[in-house]
DOSEVEX-10798 format. One line per field, with one value per residue (C-alpha): residue in one letter; x, y, z. Coordinates in nm, 3 decimals, padded with zeros to 5 digits. Example, Ala and Ser with C-alpha at 12.3 -4.5 7.8 and 13.67 -1.06 7.14 Angstrom:
mike	c(A;S)
X	c(01.230;01.367)
Y	c(-00.450;-00.106)
Z	c(00.780;00.714)
END
This chain:
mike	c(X;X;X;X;X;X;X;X;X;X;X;X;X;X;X;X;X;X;X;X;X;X;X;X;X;X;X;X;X;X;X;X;X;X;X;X;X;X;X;X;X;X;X;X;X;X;X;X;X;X;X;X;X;X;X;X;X;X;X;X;X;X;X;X;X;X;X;X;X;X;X;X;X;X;X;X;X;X;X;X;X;X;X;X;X;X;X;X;X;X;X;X;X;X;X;X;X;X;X;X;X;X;X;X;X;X;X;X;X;X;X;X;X;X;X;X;X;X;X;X;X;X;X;X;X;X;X;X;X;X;X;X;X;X;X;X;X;X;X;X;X;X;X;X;X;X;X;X;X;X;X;X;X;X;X;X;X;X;X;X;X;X;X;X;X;X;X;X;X;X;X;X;X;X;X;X;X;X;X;X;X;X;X;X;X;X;X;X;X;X;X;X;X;X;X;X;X;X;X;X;X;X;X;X;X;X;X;X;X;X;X;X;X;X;X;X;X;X;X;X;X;X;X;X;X;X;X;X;X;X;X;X;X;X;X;X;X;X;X;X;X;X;X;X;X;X)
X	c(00.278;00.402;00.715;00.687;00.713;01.082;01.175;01.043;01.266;01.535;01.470;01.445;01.759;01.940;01.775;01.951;02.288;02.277;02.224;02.358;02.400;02.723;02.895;02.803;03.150;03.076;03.054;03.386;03.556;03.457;03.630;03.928;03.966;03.947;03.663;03.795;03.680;03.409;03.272;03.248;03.071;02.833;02.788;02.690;02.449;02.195;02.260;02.087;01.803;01.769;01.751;01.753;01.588;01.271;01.258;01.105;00.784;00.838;00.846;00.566;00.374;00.496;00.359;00.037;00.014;00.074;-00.179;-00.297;-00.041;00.128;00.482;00.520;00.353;00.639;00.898;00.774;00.727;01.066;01.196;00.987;01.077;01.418;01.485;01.314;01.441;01.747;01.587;01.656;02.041;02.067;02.214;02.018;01.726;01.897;01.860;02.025;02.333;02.377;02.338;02.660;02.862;02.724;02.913;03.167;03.186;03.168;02.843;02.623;02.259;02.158;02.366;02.252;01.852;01.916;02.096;01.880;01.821;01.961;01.729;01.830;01.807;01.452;01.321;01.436;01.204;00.941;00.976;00.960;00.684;00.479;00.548;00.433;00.067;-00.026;00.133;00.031;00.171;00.337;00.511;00.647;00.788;00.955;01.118;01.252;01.347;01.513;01.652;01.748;01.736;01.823;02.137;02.310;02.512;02.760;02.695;02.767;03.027;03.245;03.178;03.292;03.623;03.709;03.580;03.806;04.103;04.117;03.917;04.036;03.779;03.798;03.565;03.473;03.346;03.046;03.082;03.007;02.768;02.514;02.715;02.844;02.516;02.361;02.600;02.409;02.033;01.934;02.026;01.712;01.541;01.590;01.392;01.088;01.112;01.173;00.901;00.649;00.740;00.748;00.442;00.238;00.301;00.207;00.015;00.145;00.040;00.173;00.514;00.487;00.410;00.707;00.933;00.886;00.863;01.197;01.397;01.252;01.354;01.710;01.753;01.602;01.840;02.132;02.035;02.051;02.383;02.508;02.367;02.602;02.916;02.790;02.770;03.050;03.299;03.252;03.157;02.896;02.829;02.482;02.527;02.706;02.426;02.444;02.815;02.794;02.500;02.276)
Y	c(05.865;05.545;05.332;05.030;04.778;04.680;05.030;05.134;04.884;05.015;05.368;05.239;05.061;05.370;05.532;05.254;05.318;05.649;05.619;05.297;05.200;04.993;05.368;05.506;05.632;05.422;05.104;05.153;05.232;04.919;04.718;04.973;04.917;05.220;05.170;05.135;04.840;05.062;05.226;04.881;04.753;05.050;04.966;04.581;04.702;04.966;04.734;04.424;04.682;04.777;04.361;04.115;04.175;04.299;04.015;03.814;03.927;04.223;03.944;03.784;04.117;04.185;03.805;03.886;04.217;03.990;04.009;03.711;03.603;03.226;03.327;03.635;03.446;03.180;03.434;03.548;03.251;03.088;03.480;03.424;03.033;03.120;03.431;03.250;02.895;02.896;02.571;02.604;02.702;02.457;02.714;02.866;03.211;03.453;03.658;03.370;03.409;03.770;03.749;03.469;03.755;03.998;03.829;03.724;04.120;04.184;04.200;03.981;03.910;04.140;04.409;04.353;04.349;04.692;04.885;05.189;05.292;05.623;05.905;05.812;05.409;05.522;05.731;05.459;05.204;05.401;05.437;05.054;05.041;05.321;05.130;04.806;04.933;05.221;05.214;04.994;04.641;04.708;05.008;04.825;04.518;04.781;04.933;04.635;04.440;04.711;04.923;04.672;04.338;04.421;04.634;04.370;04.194;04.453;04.604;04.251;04.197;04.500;04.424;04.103;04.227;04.415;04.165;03.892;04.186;04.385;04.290;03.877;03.706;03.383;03.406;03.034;03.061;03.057;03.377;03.569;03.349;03.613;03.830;03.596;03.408;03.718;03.769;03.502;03.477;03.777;03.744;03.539;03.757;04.069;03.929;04.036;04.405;04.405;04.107;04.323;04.622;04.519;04.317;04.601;04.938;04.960;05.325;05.683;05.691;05.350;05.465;05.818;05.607;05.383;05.671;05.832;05.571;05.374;05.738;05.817;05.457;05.480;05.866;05.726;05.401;05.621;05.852;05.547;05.521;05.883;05.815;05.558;05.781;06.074;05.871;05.665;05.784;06.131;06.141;06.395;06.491;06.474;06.133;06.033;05.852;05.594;05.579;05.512;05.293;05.480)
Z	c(-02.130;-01.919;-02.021;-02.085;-01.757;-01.936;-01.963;-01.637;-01.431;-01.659;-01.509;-01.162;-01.191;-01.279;-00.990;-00.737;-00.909;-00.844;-00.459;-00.418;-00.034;-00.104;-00.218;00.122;00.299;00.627;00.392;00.213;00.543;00.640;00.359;00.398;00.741;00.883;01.132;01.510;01.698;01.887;01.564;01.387;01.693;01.639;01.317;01.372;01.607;01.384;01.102;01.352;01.345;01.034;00.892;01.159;01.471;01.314;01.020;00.968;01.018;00.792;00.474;00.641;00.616;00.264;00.189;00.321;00.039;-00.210;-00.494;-00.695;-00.895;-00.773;-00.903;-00.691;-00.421;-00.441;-00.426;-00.070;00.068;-00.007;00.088;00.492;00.522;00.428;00.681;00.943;00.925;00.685;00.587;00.212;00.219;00.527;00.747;01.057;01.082;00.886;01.292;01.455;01.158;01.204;01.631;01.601;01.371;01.696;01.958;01.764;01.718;02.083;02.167;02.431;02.328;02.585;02.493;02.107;02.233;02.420;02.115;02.050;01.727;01.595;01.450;01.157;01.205;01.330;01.039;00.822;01.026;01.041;00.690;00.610;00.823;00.677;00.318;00.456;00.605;00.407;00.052;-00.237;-00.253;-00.587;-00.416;-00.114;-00.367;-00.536;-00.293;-00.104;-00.418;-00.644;-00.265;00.018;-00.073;-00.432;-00.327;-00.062;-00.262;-00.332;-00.027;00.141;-00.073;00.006;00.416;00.409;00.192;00.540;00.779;00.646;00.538;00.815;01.116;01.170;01.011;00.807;00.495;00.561;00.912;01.041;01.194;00.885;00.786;00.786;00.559;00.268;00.234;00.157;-00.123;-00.290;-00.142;-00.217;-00.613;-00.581;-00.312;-00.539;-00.842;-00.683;-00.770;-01.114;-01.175;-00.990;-01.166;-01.497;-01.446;-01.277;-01.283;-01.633;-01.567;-01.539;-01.181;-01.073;-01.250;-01.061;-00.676;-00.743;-00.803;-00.564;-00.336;-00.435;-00.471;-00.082;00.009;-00.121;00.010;00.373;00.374;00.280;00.626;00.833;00.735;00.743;01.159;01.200;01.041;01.266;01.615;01.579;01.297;01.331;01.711;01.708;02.073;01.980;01.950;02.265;02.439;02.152;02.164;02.594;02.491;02.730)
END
């Protein structure tokens, strides 16, 4: 018998605590301090991969699976003015925040265009992408409002402890930008999820697609980190093409 929708974003709330990206080990070394220059600079650069080089034509794509209802339609199109523009907090593209934090990291733009995604960074794009094309709408809002965009702002919260703590930052500059804006955008980002969710999957198999769906989303995301531990933390030599950045 299906929950309720209430109940059922209840149970995939519990899901996202469980496998919560901001508890991943590379995360809290980062607000520790314990990252070396070289493996925070590996970091920055599968995290530009995961978010914002691709975006943000990925909310433009989850726009265009919108179904007919105005309010969710809103949501999405405040979410794709907003990464593209930064017209509504008055900042910059949410791509041209994060590339400032890049150099300001070390990086050049070229260097930052030429990072190569991990297996791991990879599986979790291909991932995303597979969601966006060839899964149901309501299981693609799910998973990027209760799993990514619903998880940053601890996640962004605990970075920008060690950015400011340990690595010279200034929590007012610009140069984290990227990171303490999304402390508070994606509050509203996030409420996309649980609206869908409660407003949709009202049916056994709806409920069953968005489980699995969200607990393959959060297992996936959670990879894509464990990559960046392995290549640069751990120094896997597997992994020392992306560590020469060749």
């Amino acid at each position: 018998m299906a929950l309720s929708g209430k109940d059922f974003v209840k149970e995939i709330q519990k899901m996202v605590a469980a496998k919560h990206s901001k508890d991943h080990a590379i995360i809290g070394m980062i607000e520790d301090g314990k990252l070396d220059r070289v493996a925070l600079k590996g970091f920055v650069g599968q995290f530009y991969l995961f978010f914002p080089k691709p975006f943000p034509k990925p909310i433009a794509a989850m726009l265009a699976r919108c179904p007919d209802d105005p309010e969710l339609e809103h949501m999405w199109i405040e979410n794709v003015v907003e990464e593209g523009t930064g017209e509504i907090t008055g900042t910059d593209s949410h791509k041209g925040l994060f590339i400032r934090f890049a150099k300001a990291a070390g990086f050049s733009k070229e260097e930052l265009d030429n990072v190569e995604p991990t297996p791991e960074t990879q599986a979790f794009l291909d991932w995303r992408e597979l969601l966006m094309y060839q899964r149901t709408w309501l299981e693609l809002y799910a998973c990027q409002g209760f799993c990514l965009e619903g998880t940053a702002n601890p996640r962004m919260t605990r970075i920008v402890n060690g950015l400011t703590k340990h690595y010279g930052f200034d929590r007012e500059s610009e140069d984290i930008r990227y990171w303490t804006l999304h402390m508070g955008v994606d509050e509203e980002h996030m409420k996309v999820g649980p609206l869908a969710v409660e407003r949709y999957a009202l049916s056994d198999f709806q409920q069953a697609q968005v489980r699995a769906s969200v607990q393959k989303t959060l297992d996936q995301f959670w990879l894509a980190f464990d990559g960046i531990k392995r290549a640069f933390v751990d120094k896997d030599p597997l992994y020392a093409r992306w560590r020469s950045g060749h």
